[in-house]
LUMGU-986270 format. One record per atom (N, C-alpha, C): residue in three letters; residue number from 1; atom name; x, y, z. Coordinates in steps of 0.05 Angstrom, whole numbers, plus 5000, padded with zeros to 4 digits. Layout:
   aa    i  at     u     v     w
  ALA  NUM  CA     X     Y     Z
...
***
This chain:
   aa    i  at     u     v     w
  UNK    1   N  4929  8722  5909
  UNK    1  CA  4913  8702  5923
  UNK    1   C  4886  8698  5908
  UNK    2   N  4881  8669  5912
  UNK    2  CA  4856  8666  5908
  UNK    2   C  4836  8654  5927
  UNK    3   N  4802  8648  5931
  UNK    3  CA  4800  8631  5949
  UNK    3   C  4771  8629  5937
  UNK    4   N  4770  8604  5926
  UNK    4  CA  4752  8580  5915
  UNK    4   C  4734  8585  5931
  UNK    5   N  4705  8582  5917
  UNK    5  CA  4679  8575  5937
  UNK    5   C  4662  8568  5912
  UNK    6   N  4648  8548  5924
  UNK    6  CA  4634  8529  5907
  UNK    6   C  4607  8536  5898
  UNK    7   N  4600  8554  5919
  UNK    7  CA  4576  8572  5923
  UNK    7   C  4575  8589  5902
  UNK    8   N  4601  8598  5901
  UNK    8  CA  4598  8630  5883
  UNK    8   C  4609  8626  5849
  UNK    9   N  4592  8626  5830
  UNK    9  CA  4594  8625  5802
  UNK    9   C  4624  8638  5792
  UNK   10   N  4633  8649  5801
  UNK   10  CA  4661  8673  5797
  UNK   10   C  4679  8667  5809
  UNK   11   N  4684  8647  5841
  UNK   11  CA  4701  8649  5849
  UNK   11   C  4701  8611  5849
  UNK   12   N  4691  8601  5832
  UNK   12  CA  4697  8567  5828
  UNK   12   C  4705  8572  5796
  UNK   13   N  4710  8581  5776
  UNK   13  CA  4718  8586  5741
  UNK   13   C  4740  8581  5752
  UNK   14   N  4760  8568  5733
  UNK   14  CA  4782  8555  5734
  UNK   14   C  4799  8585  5713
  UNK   15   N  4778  8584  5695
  UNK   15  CA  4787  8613  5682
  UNK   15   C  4806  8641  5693
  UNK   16   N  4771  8654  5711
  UNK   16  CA  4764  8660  5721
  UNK   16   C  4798  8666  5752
  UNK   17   N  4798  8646  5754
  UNK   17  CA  4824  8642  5784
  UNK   17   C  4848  8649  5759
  UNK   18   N  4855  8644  5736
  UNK   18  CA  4873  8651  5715
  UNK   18   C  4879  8682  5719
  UNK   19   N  4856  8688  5712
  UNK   19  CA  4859  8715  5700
  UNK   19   C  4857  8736  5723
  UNK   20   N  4850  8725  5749
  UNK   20  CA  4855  8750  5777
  UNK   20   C  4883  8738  5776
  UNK   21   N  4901  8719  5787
  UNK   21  CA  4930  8714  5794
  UNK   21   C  4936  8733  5762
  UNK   22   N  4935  8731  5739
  UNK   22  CA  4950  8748  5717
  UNK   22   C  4949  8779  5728
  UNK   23   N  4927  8782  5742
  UNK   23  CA  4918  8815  5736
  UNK   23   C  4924  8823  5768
  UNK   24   N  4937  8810  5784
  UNK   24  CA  4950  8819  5812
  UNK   24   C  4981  8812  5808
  UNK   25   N  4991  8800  5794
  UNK   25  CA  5022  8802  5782
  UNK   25   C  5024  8829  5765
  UNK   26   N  5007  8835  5747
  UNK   26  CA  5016  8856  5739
  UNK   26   C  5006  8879  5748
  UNK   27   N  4997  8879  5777
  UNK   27  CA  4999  8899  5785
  UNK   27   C  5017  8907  5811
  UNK   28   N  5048  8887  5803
  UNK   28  CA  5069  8884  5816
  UNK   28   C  5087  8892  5802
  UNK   29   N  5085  8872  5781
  UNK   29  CA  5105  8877  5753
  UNK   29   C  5099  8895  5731
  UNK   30   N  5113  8924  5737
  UNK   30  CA  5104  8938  5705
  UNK   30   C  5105  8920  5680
  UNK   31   N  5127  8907  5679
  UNK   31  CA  5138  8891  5642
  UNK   31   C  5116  8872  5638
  UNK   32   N  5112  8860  5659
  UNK   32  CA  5091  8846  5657
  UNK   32   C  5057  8847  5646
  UNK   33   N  5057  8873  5655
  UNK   33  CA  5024  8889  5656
  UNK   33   C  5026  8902  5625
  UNK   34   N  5055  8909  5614
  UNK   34  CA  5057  8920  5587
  UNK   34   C  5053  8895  5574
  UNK   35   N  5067  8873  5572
  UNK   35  CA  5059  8850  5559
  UNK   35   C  5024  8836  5556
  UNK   36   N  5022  8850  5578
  UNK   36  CA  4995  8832  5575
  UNK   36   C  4975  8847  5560
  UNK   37   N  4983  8878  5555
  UNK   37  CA  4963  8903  5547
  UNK   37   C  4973  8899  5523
  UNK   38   N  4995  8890  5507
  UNK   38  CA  5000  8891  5488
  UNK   38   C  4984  8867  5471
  UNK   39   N  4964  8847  5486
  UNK   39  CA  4948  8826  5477
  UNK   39   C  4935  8839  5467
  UNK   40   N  4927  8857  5481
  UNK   40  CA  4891  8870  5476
  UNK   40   C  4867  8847  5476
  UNK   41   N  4876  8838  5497
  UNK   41  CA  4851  8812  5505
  UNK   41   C  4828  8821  5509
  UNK   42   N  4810  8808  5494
  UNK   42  CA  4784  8814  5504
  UNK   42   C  4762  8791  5514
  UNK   43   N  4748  8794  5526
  UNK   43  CA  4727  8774  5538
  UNK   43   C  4718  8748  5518
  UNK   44   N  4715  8754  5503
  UNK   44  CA  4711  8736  5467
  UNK   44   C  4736  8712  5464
  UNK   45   N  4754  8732  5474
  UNK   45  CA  4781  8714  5464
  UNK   45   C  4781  8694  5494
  UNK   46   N  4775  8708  5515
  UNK   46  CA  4779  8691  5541
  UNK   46   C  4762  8666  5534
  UNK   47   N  4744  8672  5535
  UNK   47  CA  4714  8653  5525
  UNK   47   C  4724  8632  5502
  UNK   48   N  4734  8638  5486
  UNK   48  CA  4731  8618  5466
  UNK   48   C  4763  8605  5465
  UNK   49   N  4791  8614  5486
  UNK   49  CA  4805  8592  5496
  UNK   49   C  4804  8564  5503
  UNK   50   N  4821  8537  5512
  UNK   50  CA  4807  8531  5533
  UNK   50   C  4825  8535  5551
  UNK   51   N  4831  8521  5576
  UNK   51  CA  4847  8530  5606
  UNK   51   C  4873  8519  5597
  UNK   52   N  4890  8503  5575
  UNK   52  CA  4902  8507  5576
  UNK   52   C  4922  8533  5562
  UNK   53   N  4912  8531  5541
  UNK   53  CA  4922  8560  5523
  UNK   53   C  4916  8585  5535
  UNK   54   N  4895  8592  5552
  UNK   54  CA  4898  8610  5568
  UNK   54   C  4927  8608  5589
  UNK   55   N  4934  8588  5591
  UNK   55  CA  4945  8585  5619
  UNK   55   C  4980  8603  5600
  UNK   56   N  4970  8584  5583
  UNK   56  CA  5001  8588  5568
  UNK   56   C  5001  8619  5563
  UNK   57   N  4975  8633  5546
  UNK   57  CA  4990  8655  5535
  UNK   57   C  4982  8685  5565
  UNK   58   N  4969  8680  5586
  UNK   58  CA  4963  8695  5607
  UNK   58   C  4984  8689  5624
  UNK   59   N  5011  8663  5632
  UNK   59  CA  5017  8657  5653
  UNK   59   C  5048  8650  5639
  UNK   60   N  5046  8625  5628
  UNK   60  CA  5080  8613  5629
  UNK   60   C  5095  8634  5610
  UNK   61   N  5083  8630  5578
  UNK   61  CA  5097  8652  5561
  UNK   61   C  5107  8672  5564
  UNK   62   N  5092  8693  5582
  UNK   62  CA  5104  8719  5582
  UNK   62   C  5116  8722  5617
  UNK   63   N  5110  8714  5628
  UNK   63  CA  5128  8699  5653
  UNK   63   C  5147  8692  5649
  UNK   64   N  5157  8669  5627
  UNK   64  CA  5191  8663  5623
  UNK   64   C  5202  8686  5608
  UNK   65   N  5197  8702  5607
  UNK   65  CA  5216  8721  5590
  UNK   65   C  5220  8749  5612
  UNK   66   N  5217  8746  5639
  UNK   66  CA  5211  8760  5653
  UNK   66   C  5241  8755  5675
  UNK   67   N  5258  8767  5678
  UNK   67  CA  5290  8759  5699
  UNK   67   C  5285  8773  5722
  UNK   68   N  5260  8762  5736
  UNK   68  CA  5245  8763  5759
  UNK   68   C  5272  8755  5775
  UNK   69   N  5279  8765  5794
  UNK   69  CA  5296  8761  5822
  UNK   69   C  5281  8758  5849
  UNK   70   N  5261  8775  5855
  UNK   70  CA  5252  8772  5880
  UNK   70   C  5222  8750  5882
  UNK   71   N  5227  8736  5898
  UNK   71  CA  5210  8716  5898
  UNK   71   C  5179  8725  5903
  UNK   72   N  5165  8718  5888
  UNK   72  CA  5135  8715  5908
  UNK   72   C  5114  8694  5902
  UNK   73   N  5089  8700  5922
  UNK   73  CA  5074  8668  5931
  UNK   73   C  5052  8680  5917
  UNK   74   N  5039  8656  5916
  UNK   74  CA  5010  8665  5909
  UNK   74   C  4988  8643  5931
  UNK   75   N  4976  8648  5935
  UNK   75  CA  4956  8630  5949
  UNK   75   C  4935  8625  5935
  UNK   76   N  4931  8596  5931
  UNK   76  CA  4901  8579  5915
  UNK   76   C  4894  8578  5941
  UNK   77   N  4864  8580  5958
  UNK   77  CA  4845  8566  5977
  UNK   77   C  4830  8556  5967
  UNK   78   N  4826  8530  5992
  UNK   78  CA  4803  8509  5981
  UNK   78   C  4793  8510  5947
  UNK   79   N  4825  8493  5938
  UNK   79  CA  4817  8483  5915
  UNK   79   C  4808  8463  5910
  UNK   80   N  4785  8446  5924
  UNK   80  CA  4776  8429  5928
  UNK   80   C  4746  8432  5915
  UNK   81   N  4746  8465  5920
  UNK   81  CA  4713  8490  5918
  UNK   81   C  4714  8481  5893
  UNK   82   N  4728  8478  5865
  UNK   82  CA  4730  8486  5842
  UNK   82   C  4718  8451  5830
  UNK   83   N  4714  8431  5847
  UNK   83  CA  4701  8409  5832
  UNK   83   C  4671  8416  5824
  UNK   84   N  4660  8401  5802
  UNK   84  CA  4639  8408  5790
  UNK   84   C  4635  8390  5770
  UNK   85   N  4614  8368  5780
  UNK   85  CA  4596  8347  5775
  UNK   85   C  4628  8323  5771
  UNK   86   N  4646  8329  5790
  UNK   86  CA  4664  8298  5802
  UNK   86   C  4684  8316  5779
  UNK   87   N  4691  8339  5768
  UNK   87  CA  4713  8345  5750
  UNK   87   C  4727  8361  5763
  UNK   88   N  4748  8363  5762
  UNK   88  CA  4763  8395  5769
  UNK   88   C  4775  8409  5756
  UNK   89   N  4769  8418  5729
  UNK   89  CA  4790  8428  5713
  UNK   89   C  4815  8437  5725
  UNK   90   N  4816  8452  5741
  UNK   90  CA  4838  8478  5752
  UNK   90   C  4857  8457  5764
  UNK   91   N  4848  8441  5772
  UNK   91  CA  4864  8416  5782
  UNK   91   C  4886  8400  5766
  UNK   92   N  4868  8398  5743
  UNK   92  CA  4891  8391  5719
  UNK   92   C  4908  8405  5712
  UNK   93   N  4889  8422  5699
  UNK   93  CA  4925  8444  5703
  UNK   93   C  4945  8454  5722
  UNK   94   N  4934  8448  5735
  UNK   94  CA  4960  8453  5762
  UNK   94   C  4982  8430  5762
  UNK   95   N  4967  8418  5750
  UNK   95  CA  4987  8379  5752
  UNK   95   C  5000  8387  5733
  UNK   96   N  4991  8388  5715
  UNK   96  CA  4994  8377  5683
  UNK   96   C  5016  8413  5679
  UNK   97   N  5013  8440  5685
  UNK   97  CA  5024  8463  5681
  UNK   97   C  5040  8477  5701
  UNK   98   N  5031  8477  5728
  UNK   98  CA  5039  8495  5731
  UNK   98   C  5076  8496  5745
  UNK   99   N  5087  8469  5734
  UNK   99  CA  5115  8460  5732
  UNK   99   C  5124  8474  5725
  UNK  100   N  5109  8498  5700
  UNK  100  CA  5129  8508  5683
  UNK  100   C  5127  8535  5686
  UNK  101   N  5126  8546  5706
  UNK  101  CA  5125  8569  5711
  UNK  101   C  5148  8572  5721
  UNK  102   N  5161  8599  5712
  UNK  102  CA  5191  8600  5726
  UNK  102   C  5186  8605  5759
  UNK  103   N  5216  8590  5769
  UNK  103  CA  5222  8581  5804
  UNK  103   C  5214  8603  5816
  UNK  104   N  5209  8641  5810
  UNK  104  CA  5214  8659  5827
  UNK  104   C  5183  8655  5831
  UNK  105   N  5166  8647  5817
  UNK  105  CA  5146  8639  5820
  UNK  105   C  5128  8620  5842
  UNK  106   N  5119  8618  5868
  UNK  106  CA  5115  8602  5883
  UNK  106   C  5082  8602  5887
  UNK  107   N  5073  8575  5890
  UNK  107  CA  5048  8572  5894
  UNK  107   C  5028  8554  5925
  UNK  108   N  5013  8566  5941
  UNK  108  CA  5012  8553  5965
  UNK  108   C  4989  8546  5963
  UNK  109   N  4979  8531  5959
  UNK  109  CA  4956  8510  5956
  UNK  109   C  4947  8500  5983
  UNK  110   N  4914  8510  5988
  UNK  110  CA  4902  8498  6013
  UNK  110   C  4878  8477  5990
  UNK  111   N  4875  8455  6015
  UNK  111  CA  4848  8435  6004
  UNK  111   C  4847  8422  6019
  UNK  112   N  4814  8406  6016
  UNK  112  CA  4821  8394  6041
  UNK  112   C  4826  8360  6031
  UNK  113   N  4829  8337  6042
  UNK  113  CA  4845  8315  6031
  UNK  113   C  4843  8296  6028
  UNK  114   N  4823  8301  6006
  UNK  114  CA  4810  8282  5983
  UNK  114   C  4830  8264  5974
  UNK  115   N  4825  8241  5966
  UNK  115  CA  4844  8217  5960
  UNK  115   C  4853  8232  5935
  UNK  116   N  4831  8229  5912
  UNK  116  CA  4826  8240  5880
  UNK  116   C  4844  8275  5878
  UNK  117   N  4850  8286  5893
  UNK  117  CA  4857  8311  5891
  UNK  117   C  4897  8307  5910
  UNK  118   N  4895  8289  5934
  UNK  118  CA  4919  8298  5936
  UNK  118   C  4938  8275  5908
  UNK  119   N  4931  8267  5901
  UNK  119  CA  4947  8238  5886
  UNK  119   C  4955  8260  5862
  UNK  120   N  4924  8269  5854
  UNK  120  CA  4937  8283  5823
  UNK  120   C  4969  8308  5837
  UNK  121   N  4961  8317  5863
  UNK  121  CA  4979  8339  5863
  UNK  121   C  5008  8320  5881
  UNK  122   N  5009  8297  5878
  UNK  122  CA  5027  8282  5885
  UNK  122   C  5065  8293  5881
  UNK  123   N  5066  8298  5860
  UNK  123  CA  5085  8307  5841
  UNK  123   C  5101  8333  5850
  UNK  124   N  5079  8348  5878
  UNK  124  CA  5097  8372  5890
  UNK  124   C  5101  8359  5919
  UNK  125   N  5095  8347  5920
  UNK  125  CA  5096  8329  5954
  UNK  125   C  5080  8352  5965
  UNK  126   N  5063  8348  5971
  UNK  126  CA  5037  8363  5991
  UNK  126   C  5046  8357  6014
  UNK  127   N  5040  8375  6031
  UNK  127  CA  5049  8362  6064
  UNK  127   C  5017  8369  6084
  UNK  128   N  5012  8345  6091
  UNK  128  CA  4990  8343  6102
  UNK  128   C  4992  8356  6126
  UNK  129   N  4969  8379  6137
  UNK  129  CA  4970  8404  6154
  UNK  129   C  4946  8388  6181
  UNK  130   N  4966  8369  6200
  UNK  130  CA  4941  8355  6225
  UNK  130   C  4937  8384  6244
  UNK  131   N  4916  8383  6258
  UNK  131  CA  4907  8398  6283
  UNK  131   C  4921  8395  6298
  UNK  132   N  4933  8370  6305
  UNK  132  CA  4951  8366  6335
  UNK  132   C  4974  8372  6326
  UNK  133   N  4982  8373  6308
  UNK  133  CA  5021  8373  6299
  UNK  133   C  5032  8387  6312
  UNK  134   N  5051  8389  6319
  UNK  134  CA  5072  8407  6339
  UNK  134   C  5068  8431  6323
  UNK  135   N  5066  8431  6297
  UNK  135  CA  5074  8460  6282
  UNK  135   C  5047  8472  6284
  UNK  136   N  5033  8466  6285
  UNK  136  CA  5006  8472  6289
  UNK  136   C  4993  8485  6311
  UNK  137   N  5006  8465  6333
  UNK  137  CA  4997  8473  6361
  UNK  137   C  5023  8502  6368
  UNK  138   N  5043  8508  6356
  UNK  138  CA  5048  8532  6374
  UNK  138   C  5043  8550  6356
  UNK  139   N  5030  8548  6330
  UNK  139  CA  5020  8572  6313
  UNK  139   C  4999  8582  6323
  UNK  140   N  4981  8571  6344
  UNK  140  CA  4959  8563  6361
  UNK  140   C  4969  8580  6381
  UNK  141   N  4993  8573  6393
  UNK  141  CA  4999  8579  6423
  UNK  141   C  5012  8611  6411
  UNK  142   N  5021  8612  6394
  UNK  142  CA  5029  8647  6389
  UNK  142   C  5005  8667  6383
  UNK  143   N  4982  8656  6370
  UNK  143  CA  4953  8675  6362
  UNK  143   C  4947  8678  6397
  UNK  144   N  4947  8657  6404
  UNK  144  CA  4939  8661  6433
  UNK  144   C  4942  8682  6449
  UNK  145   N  4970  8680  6446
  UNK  145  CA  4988  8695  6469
  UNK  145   C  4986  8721  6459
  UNK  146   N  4978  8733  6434
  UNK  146  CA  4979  8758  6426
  UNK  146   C  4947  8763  6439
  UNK  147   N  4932  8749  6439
  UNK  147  CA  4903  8761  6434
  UNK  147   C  4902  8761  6472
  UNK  148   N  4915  8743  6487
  UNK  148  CA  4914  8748  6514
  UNK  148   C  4926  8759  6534
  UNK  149   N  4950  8781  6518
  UNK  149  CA  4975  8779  6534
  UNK  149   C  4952  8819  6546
  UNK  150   N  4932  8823  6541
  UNK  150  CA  4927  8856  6543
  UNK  150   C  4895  8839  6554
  UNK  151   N  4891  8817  6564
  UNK  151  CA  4863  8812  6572
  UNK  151   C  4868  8805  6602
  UNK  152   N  4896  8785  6600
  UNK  152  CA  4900  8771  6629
  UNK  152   C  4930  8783  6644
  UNK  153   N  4929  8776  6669
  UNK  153  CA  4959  8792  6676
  UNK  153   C  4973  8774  6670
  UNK  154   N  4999  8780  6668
  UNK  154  CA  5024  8770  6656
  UNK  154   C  5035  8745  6663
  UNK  155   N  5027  8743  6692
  UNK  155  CA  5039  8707  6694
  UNK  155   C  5019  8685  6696
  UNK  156   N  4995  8687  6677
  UNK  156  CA  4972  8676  6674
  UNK  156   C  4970  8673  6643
  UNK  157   N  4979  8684  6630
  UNK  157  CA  4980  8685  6602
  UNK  157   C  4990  8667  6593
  UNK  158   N  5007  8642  6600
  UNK  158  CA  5011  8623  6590
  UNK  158   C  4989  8598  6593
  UNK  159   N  4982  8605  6620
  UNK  159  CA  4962  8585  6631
  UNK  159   C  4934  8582  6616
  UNK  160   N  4928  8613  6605
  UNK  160  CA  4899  8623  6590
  UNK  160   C  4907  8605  6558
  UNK  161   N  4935  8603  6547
  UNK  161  CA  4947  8592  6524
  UNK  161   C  4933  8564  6522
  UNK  162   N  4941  8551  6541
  UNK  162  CA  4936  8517  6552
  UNK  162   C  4917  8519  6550
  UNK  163   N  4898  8531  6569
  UNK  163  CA  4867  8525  6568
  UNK  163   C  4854  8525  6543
  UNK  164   N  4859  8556  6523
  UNK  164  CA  4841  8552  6499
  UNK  164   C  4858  8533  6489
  UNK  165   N  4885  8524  6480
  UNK  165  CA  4893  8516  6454
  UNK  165   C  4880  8480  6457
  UNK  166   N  4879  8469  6491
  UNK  166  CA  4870  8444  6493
  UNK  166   C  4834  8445  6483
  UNK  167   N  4820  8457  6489
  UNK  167  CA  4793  8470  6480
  UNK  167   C  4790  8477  6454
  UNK  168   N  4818  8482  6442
  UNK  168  CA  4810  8490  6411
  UNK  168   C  4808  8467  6391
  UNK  169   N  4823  8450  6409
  UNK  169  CA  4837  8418  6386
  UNK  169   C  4847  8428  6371
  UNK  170   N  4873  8439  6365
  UNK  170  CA  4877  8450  6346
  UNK  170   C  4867  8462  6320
  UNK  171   N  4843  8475  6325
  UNK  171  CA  4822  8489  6304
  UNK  171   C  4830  8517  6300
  UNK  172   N  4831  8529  6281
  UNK  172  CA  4826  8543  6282
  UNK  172   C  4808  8566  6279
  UNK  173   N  4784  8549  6263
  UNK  173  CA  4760  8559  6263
  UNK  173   C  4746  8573  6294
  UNK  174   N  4759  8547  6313
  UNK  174  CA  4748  8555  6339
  UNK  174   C  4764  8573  6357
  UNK  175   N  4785  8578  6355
  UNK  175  CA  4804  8605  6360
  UNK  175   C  4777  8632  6350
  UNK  176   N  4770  8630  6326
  UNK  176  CA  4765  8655  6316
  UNK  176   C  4739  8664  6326
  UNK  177   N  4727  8642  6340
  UNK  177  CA  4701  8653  6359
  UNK  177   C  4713  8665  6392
  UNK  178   N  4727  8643  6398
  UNK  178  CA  4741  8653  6426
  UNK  178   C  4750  8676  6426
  UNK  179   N  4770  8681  6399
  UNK  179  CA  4792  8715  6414
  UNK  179   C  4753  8735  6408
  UNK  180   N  4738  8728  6387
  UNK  180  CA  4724  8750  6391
  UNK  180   C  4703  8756  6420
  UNK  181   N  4703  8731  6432
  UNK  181  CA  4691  8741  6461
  UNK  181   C  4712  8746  6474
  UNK  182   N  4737  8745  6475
  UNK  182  CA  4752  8751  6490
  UNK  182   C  4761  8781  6480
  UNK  183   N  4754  8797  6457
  UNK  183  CA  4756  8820  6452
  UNK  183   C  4738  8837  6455
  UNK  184   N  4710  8823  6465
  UNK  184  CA  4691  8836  6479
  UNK  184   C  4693  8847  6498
  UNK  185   N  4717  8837  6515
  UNK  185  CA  4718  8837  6542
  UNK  185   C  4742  8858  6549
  UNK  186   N  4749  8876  6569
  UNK  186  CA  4778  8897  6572
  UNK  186   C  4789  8875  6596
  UNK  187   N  4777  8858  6606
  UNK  187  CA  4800  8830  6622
  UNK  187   C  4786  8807  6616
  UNK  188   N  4802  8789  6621
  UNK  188  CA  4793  8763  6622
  UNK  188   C  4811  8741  6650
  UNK  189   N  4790  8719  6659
  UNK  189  CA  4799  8709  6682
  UNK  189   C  4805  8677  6670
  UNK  190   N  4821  8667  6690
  UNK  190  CA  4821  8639  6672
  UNK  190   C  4810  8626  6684
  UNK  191   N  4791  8630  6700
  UNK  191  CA  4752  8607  6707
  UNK  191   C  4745  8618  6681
  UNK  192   N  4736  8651  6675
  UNK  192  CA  4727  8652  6649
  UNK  192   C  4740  8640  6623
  UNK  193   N  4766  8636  6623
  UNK  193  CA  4766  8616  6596
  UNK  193   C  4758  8585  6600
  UNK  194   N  4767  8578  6624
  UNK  194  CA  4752  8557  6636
  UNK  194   C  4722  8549  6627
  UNK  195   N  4710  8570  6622
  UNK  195  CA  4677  8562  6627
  UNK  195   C  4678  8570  6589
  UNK  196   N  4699  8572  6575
  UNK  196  CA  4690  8572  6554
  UNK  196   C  4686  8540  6532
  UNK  197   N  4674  8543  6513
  UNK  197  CA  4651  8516  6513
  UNK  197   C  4685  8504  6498
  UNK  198   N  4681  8470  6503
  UNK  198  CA  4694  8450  6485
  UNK  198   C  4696  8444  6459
  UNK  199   N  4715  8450  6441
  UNK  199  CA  4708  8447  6423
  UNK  199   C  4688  8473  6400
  UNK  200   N  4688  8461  6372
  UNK  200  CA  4677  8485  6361
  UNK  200   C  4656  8481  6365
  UNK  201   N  4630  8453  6362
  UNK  201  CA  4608  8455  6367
  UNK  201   C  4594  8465  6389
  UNK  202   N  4609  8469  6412
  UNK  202  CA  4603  8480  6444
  UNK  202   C  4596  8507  6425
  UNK  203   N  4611  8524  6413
  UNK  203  CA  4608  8556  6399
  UNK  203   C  4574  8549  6385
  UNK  204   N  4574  8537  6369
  UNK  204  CA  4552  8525  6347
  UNK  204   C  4525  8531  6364
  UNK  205   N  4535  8502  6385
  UNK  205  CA  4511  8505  6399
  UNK  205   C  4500  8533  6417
  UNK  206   N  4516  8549  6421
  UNK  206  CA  4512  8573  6442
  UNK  206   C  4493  8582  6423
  UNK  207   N  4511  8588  6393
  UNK  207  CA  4499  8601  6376
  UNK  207   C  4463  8592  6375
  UNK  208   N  4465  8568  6372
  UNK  208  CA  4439  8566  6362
  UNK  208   C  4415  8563  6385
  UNK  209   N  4415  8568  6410
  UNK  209  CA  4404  8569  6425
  UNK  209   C  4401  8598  6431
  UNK  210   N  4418  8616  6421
  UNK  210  CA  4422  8643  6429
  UNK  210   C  4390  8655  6412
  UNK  211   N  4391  8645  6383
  UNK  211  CA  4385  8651  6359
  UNK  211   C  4351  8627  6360
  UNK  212   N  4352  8611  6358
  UNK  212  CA  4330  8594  6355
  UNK  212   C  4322  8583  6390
  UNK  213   N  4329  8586  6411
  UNK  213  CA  4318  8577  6430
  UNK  213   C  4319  8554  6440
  UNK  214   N  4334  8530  6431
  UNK  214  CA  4333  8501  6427
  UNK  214   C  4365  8498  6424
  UNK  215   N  4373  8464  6433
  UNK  215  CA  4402  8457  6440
  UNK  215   C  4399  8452  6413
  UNK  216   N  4426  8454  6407
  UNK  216  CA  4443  8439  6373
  UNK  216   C  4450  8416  6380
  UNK  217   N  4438  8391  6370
  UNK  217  CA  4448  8377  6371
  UNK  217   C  4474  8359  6354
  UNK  218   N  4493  8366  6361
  UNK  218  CA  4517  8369  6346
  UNK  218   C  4519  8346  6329
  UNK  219   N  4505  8318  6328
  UNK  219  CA  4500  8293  6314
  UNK  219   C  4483  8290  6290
  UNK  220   N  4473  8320  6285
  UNK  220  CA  4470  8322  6264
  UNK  220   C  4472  8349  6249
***
């Protein structure tokens, strides 16, 4: 896995995201990790590549010669993090390369859904991830039910489901404030999920009144 942040000098390099996915395969795949030691790559040689010949001699090359059977994923996050001044390198190569990576090979790509970013990645059919979607809402309703089935008694635990998942809009960001007051707690009542705030900015605002003394006004 990887996960993009725009913030951080190390984790937006298009390079950089190359060479951790190379160096967590081969620490799956022995044949693999011998091939790559047999480069004797050094920082000089990374440096004076560019992303695609890296891509080739760190990823497809010694990958196809590999009669990999058992499948595995890798996770890109928010590859969206990796634009820089309207470019995305890592973007191109994903269009333009990463077709050719053998099938045992799988790649799960989060972003969020930029015109300019889903079009280039057109070519794998992206499937757009809504808050409300049915698939969505009971991936929602199962986090739920684990995090409330040891807070509320047993024939309330569906009801405590409904309350946050309609309160969450299908967020998940806002799940991850709720189970933690709800893991503050050894019970929970459903007035108390009841009285928990709407929405993620209801959390925002608690926060910042908790912290600065003053309402958030969520409009800006």
């Amino acid at each position: 896995y990887h996960f993009c942040r725009h913030d951080h000098n190390e984790k937006n390099k298009p390079k950089r995201l190359l060479c951790s996915i190379a160096f967590q395969i081969a620490q799956r795949i022995p044949k693999y990790k011998e091939m790559l030691e047999s480069m004797e790559l050094t920082q000089s040689k990374v440096d004076e590549w560019n992303l695609a010949t890296l891509f080739d001699t760190l990823l497809r090359t010694p990958l196809s010669k590999i009669p990999q059977k058992k499948r595995m994923v890798i996770i890109i996050d928010a590859l969206d993090e990796c634009d820089k001044n309207g470019k995305n390198a890592l973007l191109t190569c994903i269009r333009d390369h990463f077709i050719e990576i053998p099938e045992w090979i799988g790649f799960f790509l989060t972003t969020r859904p930029e015109i300019d970013i889903i079009k280039k990645l057109d070519r794998f059919n992206p499937t757009p991830l809504e808050p409300d979607s049915e698939e969505n809402m009971k991936d929602i309703a199962i986090y739920l039910k684990d995090s409330l089935t040891s807070r509320l008694p047993a024939n309330e635990v569906d009801k405590g489901v409904e309350i946050l998942s309609k309160k969450s809009a299908g967020r998940f960001v806002y799940l991850r404030y709720a189970v933690e007051k709800i893991q503050e707690r050894t019970e929970m009542t459903l007035a108390g999920l009841g009285a928990f705030p709407d929405g993620v900015y209801g959390f925002y605002e608690n926060q910042f009144e908790r912290i600065m003394g003053q309402t958030f006004d969520e409009n800006h």
